[in-house]
N, C-alpha and C positions, 0 to 999 in steps of 0.2 A: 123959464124956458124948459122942453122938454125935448129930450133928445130919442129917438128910435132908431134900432139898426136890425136890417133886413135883408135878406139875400134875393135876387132875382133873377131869373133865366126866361126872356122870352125870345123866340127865334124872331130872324128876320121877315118873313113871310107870316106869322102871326102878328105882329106889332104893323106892319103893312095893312093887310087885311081886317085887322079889329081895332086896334087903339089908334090909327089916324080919321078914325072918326070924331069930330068934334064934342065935346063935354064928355068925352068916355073915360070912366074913372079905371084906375088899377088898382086892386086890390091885393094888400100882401097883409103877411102875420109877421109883424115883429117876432126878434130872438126871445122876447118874456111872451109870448102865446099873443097880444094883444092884434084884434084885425084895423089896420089903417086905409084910408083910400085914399091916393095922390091922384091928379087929373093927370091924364095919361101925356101930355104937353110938357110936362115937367120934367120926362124922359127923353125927350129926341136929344137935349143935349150927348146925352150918351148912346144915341144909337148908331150901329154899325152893320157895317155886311154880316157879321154874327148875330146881330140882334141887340138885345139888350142882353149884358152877363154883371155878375160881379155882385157887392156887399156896399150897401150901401146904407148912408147916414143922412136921416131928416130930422131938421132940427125945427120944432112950431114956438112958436110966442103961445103968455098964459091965455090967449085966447082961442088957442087952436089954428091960427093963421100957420101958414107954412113961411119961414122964414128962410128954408137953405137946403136942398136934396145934393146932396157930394158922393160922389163913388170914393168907397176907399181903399178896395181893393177888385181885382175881377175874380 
């Protein structure tokens, strides 16, 4: 398993407007520099009238599959 953790801030009205597009991926940089892309479907759990905030942890299987995205702090 591989673990990455990542911060993210998108507002409300950008997460609206771009990422409830279907197959649209989000792009972040892990804390070691490394660029990851989550489908953007993987975040509504945690969207809010702020948007999307917080530090969050994805954890993939040796295959790359996404096994688990948790917010762990905002």
């Amino acid at each position: 398993m591989k673990l990455f953790y990542f911060r993210l801030n998108i507002t409300y009205q950008s997460f609206e407007q771009t990422y409830r597009v279907p197959n649209t991926i989000v792009r972040v940089r892990d804390e070691s520099g490394q660029m990851l892309q989550i489908p953007a479907l993987r975040f509504t759990p945690f969207f809010s009238q702020l948007g999307i905030r917080g530090r969050f942890e994805l954890t993939l299987d040796d295959n790359n599959k996404l096994l688990n995205l948790i917010q762990i702090s905002e």
